[in-house]
C-alpha positions in Angstrom: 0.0 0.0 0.0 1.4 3.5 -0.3 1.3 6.4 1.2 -2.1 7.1 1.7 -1.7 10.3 3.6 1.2 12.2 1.5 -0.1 15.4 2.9 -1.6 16.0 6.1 -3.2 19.3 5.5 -5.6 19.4 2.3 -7.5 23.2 3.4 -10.3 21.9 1.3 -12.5 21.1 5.0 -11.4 25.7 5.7 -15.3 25.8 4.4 -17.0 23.5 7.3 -16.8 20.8 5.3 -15.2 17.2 5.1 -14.6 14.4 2.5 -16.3 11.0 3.5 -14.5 8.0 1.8 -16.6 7.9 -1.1 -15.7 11.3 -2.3 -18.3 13.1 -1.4 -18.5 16.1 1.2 -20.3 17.2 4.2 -20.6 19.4 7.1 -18.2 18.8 9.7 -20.9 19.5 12.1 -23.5 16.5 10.2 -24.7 13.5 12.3 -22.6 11.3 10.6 -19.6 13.7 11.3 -20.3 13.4 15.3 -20.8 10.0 14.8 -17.1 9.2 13.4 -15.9 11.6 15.7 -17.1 9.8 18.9 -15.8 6.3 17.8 -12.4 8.1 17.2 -12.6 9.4 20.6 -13.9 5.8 22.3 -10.9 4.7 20.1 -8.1 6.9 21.3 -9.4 6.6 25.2 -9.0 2.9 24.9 -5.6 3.9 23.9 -5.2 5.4 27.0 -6.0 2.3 29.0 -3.9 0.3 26.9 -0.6 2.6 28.2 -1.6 1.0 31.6 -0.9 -2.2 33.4 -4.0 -4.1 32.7 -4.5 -7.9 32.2 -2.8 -9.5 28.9 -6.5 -11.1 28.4 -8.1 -7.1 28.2 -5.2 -5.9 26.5 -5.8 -8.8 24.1 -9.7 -7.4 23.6 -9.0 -3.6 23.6 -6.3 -4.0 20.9 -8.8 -5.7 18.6 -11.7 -4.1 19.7 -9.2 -0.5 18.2 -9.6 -2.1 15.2 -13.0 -2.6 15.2 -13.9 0.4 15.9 -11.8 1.8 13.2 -14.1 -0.4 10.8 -16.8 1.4 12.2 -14.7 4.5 11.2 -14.5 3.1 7.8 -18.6 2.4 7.3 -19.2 6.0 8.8 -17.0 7.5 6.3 -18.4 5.6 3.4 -22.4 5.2 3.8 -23.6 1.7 2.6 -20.3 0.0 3.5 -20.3 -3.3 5.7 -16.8 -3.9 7.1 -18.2 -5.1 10.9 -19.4 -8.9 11.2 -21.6 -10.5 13.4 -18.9 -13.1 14.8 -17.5 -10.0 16.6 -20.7 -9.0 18.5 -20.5 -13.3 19.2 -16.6 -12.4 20.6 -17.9 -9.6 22.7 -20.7 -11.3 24.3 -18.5 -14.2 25.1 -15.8 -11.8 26.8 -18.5 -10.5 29.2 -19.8 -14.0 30.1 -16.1 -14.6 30.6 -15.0 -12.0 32.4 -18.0 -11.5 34.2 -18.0 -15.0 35.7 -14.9 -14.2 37.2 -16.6 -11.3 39.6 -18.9 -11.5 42.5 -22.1 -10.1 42.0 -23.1 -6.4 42.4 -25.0 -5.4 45.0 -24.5 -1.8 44.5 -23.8 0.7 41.7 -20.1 1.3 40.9 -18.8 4.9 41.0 -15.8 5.1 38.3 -12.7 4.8 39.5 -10.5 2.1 41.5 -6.9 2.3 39.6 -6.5 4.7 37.1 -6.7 2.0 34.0 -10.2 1.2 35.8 -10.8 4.7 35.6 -9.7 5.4 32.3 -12.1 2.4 31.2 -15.3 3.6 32.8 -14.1 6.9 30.7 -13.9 4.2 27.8 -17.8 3.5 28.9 -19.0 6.7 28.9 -17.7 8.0 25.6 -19.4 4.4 24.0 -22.6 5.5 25.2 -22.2 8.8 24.0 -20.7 7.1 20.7 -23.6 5.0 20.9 -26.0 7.9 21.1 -24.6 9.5 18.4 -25.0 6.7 16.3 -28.9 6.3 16.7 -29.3 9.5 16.3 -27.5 9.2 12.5 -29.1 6.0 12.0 -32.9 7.9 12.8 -31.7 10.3 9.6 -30.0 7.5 7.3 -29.3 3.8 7.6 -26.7 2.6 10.3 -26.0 -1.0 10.0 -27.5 -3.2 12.7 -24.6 -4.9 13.1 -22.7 -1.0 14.1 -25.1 -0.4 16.4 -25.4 -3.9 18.7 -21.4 -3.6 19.0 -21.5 -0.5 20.7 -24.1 -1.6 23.0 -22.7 -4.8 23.7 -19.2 -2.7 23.9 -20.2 -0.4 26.9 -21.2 -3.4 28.7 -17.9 -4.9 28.2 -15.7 -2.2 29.3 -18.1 -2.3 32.5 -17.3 -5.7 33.3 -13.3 -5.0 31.9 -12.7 -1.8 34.3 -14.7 -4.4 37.6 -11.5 -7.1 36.0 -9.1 -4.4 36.3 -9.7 -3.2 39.6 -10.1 -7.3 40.8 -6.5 -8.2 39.3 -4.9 -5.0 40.9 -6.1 -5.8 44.2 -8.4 -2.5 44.9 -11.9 -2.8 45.4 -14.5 -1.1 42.9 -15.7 2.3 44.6 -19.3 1.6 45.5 -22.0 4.0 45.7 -23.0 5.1 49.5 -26.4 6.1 48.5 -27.0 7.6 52.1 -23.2 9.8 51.3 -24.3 13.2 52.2 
């Protein structure tokens, strides 16, 4: 492959707008435009847990999970293109069986936090919702695949039961919620 990116400035987005992958433009302030912009941001915080000491099972899961999300990228940037599968929503839903058979079961709500990969994970969990959000919200306008939108959902609940691992295999307790803290 070559060099895709010869040139890192183009000016051609100095008028609001951006080029999607099939050569057309839009605003940079579209639905779809939010939309790639929060997976990059879910992407790029998973980075930040990755530059922690986390399990080699989760780093494992968060470095593939980058690149699905950058697939996600890719159908965002190119409406009508299916890069996702379903055998990765399969992969997901068998990490949280996994990993959550590992934990004891909640009795209260978890406040984010513990160690600061934990931390930076519920951060992970927050900005997938968001992501997630964002997503509908395109797909309400134009078509999202189905497949997009389950991984996201199934995601968030994965990075819940990844930042619970993370605290667990660091030996600091989740930070429970004292709903009677004044």
């Amino acid at each position: 492959m070559g060099n895709r990116l010869s040139k890192i400035y183009t000016r051609t987005g100095d008028d609001g707008t951006t080029g999607l992958g099939d050569g057309s433009r839009i605003n940079k302030d579209s639905p779809r435009v939010n939309s790639m912009g929060d997976v990059d941001e879910l992407n790029s915080v998973i980075g930040m847990i990755l530059t922690e000491s986390i399990p080699d099972t989760i780093r494992k899961s968060l470095t593939q999970i980058q690149h699905d999300l950058f697939n996600i990228g890719g159908e965002l940037s190119i409406p009508g293109y299916v890069l996702l599968k379903q055998a990765r929503i399969d992969d997901l839903e068998e990490a949280i069986d996994r990993l959550n058979g590992e934990l004891s079961p909640l009795k209260e709500f978890i406040l984010p936090g513990g160690t600061k990969a934990a931390a930076y994970c519920h951060l992970a969990r927050t900005v997938c919702r968001r992501a997630e959000r964002e997503l509908m919200q395109l797909h309400h306008a134009e078509n999202v695949t189905e497949t997009s939108r389950k991984y996201l959902n199934r995601l968030s609940d994965l990075l819940f039961v990844m930042c619970r691992i993370i605290n667990k295999e660091a030996g600091v307790s989740d930070v429970l919620w004292d709903h009677s803290a004044k």
